[in-house]
C-alpha positions as CSV (number, residue, x, y, z in Angstrom):
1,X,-34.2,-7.0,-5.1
2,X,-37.0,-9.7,-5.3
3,X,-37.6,-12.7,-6.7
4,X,-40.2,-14.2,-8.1
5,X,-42.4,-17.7,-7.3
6,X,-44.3,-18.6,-10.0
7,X,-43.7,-21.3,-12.1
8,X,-43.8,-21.7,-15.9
9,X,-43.0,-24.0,-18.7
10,X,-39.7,-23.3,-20.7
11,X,-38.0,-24.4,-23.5
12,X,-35.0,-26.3,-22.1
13,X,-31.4,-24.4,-23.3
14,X,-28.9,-25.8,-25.1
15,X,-25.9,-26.3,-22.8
16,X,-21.9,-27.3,-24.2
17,X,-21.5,-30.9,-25.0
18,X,-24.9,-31.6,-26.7
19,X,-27.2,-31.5,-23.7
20,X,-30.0,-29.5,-23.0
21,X,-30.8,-27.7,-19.3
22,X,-31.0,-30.3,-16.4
23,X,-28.7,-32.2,-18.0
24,X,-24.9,-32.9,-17.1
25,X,-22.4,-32.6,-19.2
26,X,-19.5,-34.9,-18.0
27,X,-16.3,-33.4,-18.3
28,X,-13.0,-35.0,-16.5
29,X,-11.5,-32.9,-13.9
30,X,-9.1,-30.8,-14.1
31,X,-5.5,-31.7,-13.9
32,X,-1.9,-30.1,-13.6
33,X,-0.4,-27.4,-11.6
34,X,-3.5,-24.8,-11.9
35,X,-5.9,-27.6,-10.9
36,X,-4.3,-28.4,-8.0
37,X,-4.2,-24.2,-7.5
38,X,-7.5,-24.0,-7.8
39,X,-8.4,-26.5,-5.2
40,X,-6.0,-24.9,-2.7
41,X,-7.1,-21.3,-2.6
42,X,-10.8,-22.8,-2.6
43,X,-10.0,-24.8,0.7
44,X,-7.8,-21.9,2.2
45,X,-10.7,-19.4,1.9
46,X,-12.7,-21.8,3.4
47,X,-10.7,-22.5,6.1
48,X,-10.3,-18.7,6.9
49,X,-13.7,-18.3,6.6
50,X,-14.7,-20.5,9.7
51,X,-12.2,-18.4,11.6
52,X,-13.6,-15.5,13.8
53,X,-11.8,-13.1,13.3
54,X,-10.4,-14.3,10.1
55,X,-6.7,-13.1,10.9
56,X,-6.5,-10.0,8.1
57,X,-2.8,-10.7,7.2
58,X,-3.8,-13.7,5.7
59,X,-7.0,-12.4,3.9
60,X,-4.6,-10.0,2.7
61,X,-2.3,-12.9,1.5
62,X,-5.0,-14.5,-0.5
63,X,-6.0,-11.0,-2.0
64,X,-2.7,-10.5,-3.4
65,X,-3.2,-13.9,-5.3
66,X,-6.1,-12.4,-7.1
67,X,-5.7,-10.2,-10.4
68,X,-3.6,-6.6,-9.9
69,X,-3.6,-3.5,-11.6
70,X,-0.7,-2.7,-13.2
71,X,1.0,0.1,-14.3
72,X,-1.1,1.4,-17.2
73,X,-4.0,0.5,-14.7
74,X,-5.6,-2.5,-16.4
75,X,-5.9,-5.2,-14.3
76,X,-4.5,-8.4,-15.6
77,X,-6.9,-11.7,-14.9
78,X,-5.4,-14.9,-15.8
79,X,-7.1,-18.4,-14.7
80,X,-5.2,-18.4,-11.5
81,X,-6.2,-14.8,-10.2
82,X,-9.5,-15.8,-11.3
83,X,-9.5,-18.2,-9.3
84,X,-8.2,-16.6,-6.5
85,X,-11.0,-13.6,-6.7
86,X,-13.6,-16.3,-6.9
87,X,-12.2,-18.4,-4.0
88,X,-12.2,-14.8,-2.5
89,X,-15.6,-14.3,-3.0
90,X,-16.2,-17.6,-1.1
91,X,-14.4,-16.3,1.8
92,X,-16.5,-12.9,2.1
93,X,-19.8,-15.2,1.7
94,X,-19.1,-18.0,3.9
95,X,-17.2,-15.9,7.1
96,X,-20.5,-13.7,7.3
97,X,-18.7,-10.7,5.4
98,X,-15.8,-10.4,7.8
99,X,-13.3,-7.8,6.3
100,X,-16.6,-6.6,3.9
101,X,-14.5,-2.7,4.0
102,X,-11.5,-4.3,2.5
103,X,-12.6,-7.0,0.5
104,X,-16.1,-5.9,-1.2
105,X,-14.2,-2.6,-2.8
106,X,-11.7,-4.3,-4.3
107,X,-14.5,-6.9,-5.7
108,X,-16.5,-3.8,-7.2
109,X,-13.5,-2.4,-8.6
110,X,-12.6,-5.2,-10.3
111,X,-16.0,-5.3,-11.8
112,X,-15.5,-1.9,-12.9
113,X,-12.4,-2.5,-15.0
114,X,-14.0,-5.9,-16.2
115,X,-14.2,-4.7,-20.1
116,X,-11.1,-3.4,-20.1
117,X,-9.0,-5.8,-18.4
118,X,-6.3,-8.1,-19.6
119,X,-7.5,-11.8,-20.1
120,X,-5.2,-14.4,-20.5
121,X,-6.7,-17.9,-21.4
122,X,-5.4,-21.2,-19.7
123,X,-3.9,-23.0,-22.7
124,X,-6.1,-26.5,-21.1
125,X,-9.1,-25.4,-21.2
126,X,-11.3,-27.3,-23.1
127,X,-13.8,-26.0,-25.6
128,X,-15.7,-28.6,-26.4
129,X,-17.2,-28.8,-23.3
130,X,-16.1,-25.1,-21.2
131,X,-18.1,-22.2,-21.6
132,X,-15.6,-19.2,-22.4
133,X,-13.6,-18.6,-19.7
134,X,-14.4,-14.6,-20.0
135,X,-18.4,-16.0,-19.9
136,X,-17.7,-18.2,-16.8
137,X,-15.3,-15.4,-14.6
138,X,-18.2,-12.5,-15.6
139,X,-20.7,-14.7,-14.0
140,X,-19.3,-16.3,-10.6
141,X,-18.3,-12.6,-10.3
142,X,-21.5,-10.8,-10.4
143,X,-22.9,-13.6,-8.7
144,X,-20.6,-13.0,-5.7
145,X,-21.1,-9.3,-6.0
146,X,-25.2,-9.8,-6.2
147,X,-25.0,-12.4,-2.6
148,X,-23.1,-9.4,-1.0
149,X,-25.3,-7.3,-1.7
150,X,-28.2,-9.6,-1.0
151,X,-26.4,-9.4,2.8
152,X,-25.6,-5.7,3.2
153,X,-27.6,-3.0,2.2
154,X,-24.8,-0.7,2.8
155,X,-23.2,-2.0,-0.5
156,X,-26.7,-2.9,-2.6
157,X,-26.9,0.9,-4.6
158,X,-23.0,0.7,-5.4
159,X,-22.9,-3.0,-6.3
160,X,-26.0,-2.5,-8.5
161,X,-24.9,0.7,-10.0
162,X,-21.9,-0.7,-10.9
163,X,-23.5,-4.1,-12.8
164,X,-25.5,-1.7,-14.5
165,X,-23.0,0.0,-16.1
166,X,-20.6,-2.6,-16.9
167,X,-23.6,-4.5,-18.8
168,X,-23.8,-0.9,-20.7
169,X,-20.6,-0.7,-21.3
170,X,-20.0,-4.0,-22.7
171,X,-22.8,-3.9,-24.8
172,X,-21.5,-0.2,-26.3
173,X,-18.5,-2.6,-27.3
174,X,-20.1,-5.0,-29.2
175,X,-21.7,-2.2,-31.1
176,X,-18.7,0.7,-31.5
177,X,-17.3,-1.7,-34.1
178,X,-14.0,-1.1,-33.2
179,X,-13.2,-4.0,-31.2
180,X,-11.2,-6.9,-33.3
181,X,-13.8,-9.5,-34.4
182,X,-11.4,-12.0,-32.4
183,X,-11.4,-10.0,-29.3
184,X,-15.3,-9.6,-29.7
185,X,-16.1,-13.0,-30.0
186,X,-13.9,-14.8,-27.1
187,X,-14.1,-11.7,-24.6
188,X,-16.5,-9.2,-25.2
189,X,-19.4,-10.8,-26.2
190,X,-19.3,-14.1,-23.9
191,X,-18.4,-11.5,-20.5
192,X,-21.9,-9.6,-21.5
193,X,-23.6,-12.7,-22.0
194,X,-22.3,-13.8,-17.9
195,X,-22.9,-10.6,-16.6
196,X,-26.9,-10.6,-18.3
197,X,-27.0,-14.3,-16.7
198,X,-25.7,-13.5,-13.5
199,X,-27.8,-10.1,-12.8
200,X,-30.4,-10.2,-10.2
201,X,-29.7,-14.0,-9.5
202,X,-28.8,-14.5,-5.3
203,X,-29.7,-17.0,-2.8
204,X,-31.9,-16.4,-0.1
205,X,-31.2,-19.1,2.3
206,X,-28.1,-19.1,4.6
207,X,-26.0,-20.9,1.9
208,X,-25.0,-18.2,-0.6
209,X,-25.0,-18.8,-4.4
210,X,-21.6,-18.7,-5.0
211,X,-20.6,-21.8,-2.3
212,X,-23.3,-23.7,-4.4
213,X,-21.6,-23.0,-7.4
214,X,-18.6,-24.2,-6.1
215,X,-19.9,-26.6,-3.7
216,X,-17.9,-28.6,-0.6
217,X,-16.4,-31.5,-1.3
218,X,-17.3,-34.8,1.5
219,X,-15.5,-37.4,1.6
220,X,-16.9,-40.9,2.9
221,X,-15.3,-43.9,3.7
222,X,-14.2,-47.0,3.9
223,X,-14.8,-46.5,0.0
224,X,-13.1,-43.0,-0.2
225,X,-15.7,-41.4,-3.0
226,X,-15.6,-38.4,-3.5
227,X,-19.0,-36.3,-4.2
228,X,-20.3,-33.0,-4.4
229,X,-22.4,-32.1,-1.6
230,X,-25.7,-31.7,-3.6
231,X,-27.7,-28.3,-4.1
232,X,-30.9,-27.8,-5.2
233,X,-31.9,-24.2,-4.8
234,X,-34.1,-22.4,-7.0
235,X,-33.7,-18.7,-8.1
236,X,-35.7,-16.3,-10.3
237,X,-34.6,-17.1,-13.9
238,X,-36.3,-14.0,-16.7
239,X,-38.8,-13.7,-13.8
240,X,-39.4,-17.4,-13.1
241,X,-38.6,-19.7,-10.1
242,X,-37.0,-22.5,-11.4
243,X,-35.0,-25.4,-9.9
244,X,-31.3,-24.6,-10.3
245,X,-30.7,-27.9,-11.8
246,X,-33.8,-27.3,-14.7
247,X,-31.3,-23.8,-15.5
248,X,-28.5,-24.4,-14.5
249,X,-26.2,-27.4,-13.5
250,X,-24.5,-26.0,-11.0
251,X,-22.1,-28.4,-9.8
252,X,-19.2,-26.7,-11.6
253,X,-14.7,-27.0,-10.8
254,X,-13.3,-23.3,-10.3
255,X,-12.9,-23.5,-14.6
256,X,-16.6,-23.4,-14.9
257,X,-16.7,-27.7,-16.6
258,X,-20.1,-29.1,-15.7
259,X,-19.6,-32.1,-13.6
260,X,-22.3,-34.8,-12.8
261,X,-23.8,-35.1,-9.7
262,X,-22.5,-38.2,-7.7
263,X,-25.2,-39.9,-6.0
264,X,-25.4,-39.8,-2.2
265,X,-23.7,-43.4,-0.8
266,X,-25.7,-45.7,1.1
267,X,-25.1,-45.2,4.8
């Protein structure tokens, strides 16, 4: 994998919310029971993750928060076990991989079963300003999947292989014309348009793609403001290296909302 360093003018994208690429789209955070979920699994894998060894059992404990198979052998993904797999994905990046035999298997396999899983949409989402929620989960998780195998050749050929034929089979979907149009439009179609975003796209400094996507959170006082530790990597977008914030505003909460960047605090 490669990327490329050449620079050319684009025609800025249309993001949600009216604004174009390099712009921010403010959203209000999210609130309730599954916000406050999604902000604890984030800060538990990152917790375990500067652990070494990251004790297994409770890897194993935040696994089993993530999406299962169940009996008919579809997995089920609902906004908390997305979550979960995404805050898992954090986890493998940030701990250097620990528990990579376990873990990155279970990541693939999910991918694998991606078109035919069971989606279940968060009733407070927003659509106004939210991409679709299968668009968003389709891209942090071949963005996770591409940084891992970024890191470890021993998993590149099946990680690849794999994104390769799930952006096959999708696409087969959207032309078998047997899907319902409903189904088509709020699944199908917006998971092969995050999996075609997300191929190929991995960082290649020490900080992985996915923790910029779902950045740290610092805290300052006296004032107590919150921000978003800011990010500005570049990676190759349709073989162009662009700033991430002229493709991509990546300062996202775990249900993929754009939020403005805050500005850094005078010391």
């Amino acid at each position: 994998m490669s990327s490329s360093t050449t620079s050319t003018g684009t025609l800025p994208r249309p993001l949600a919310g009216g604004a174009t690429e390099g712009q921010a789209v403010p959203v209000p955070a999210p609130a309730g029971p599954d916000g406050f979920f999604s902000a604890t699994v984030l800060n538990l894998s990152r917790a375990l993750a500067a652990l070494t060894p990251a004790p297994v059992e409770k890897v194993q404990r935040l696994m089993r928060l993530c999406g299962q198979e169940n009996s008919q052998g579809v997995y089920t993904l609902d906004r908390r076990g997305r979550d979960a797999i995404v805050a898992l994905g954090v986890f493998i990046i940030e701990s250097g991989l620990q528990h990579k035999e376990l873990l990155v298997p279970y990541l693939i396999e999910i991918l694998r079963n991606l078109p035919g899983a069971h989606w279940i949409p968060s009733p407070n989402t927003s659509k106004q300003h939210g991409l679709p929620e299968s668009e968003q989960f389709s891209f942090c998780l071949l963005t996770l999947l591409t940084d891992i195998a970024h890191r470890d050749p021993s998993f590149r050929g099946e990680i690849i292989t794999a994104q390769v034929e799930v952006l096959q089979t999708l696409a087969t979907l959207c032309q078998s014309g047997d899907i319902p149009k409903v189904a088509l439009c709020s699944i199908v179609v917006p998971s092969l348009l995050g999996v075609a975003r997300a191929l190929g796209r991995y960082s290649t400094g020490d900080v992985g793609l996915i923790s910029q996507l779902f950045p740290r959170e610092t805290f300052y006082s006296p004032a107590s403001t919150r921000v978003s530790t800011p990010a500005t990597p570049t990676f190759p977008v349709l073989g162009h290296s662009r700033p991430v914030s002229a493709c991509l505003q990546l300062t996202l909460d775990l249900q993929g909302h754009f939020i403005p960047p805050s500005p850094n605090p005078s010391p």
